[in-house]
C-alpha positions in Angstrom: 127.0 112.3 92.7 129.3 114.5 94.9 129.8 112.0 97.2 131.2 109.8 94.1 133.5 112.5 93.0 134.7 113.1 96.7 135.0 109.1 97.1 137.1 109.2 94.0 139.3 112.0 94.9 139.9 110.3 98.1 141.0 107.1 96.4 143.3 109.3 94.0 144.9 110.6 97.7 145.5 107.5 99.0 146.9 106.1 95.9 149.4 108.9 95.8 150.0 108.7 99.4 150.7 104.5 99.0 153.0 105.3 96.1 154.9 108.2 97.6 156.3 106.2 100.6 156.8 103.3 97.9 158.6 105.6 95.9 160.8 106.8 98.9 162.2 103.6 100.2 162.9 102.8 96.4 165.2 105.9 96.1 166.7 105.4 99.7 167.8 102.0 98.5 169.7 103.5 95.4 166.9 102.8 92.9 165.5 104.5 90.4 161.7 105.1 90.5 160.1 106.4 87.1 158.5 109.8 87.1 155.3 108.8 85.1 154.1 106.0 87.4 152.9 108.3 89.9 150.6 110.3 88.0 149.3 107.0 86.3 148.6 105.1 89.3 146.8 107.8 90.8 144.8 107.9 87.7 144.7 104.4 87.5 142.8 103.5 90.8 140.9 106.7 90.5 139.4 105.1 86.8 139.0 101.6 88.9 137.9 103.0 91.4 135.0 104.8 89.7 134.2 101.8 87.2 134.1 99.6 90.3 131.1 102.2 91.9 129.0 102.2 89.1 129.4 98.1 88.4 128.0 97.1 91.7 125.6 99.9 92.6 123.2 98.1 91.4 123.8 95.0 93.6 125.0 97.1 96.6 121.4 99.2 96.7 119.5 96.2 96.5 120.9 93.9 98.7 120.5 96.8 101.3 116.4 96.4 100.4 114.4 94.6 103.0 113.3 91.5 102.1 109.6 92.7 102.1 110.5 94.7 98.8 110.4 92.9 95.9 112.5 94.3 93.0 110.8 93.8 89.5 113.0 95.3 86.6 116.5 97.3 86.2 117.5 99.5 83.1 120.6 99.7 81.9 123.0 102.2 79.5 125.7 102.7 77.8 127.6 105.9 77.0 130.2 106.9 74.9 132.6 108.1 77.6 132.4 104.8 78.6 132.9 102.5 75.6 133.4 99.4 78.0 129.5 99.4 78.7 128.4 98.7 74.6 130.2 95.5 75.8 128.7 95.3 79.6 126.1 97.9 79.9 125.5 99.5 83.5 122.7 99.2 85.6 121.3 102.7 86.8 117.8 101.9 87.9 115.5 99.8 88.7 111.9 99.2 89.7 110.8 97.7 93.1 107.5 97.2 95.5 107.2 97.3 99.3 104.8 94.5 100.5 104.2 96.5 103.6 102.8 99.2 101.7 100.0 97.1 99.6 96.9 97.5 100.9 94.1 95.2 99.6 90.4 96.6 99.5 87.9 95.7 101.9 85.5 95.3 99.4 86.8 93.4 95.9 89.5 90.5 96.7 92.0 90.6 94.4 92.1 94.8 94.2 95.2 96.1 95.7 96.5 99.5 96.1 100.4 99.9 96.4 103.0 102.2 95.7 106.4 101.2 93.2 109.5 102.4 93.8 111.8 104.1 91.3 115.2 104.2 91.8 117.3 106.0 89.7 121.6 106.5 90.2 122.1 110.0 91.2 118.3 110.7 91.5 115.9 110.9 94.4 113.6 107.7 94.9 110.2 108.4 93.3 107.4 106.5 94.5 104.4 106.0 92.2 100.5 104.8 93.4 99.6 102.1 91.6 96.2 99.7 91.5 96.4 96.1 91.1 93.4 94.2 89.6 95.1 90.4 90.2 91.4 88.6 89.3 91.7 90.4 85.9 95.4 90.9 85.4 95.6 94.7 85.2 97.2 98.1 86.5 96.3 101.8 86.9 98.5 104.5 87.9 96.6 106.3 90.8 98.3 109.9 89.4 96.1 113.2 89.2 94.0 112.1 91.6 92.5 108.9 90.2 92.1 106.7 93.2 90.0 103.4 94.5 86.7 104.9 95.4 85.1 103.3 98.6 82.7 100.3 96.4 86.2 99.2 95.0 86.1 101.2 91.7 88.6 103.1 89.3 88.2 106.6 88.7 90.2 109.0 87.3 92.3 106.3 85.8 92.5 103.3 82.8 93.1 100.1 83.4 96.3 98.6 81.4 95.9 95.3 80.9 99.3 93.3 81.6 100.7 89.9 81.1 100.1 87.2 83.8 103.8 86.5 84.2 104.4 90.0 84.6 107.0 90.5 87.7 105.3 93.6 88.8 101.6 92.0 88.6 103.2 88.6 90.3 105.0 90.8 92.9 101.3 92.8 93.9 99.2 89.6 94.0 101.3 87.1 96.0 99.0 86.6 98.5 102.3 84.9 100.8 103.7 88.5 101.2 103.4 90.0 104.4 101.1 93.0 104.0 
């Protein structure tokens, strides 16, 4: 978030910079320059500037993904101090999976073990274990120490069952993925 706010500070700088030497060769030619369009520029690009970050964060972080990870979801919001997003909400995180970390077990096909990425604007990435049953079409969150035990079973953890169309369930069972 700091680096935003520094970003934007330096965009207010250049915009008064840019309008200062317009404003000078105005008034050196014998011209008039308006007192109030400094102070609104400068606020103007800062404003642009700022709705322009949060617009394509979203697009920005994710084309800068490897193509190995998969991304599965995005949430957006809108805020009051922003009435513009009721209109065209922002994107400020999504959910994504690393084929290079899915590890199938040795002992069930179909039974993978993965981790999904979190990301969240202005939040470190959290990464989250998860199990894949693709035969049956379920998840389980390996959290609090449930994990795969070594014949291939759940323990610690439910199964959720999940919809067969499901992005995240397609994304840990494609079989084409490089693992």
């Amino acid at each position: 978030m700091w680096i935003d706010i520094l970003a934007m500070a330096a965009v207010g700088i250049l915009a008064a910079c840019t309008l200062f030497i317009i404003k000078r060769s105005v008034t050196r030619r014998g011209r008039s320059f308006p007192r109030w369009i400094l102070p609104a520029a400068i606020g103007a690009g800062m404003i642009g500037y700022s709705v322009w970050n949060e617009y394509t964060w979203y697009d920005r972080v994710t084309s800068s993904l490897p193509s190995t990870v998969a991304v599965m979801g995005h949430g957006e919001r809108s805020a009051p101090w922003a009435p513009w997003t009721y209109i065209w909400p922002v994107t400020v995180r999504f959910i994504a999976m690393d084929a290079r970390q899915r590890l199938e077990s040795e002992v069930r096909t179909g039974l993978y073990v993965t981790e999904l990425l979190l990301v969240e604007r202005w939040q470190p990435t959290r990464r989250v274990p998860v199990a894949f049953d693709c035969q049956n079409g379920r998840r389980a969150d390996l959290l609090g120490g449930a994990r795969i035990d070594a014949q291939g079973l759940l323990v610690g953890a439910q199964w959720q069952s999940m919809d067969v169309d499901s992005p995240m369930l397609r994304a840990a069972c494609n079989t084409t993925q490089s693992s």
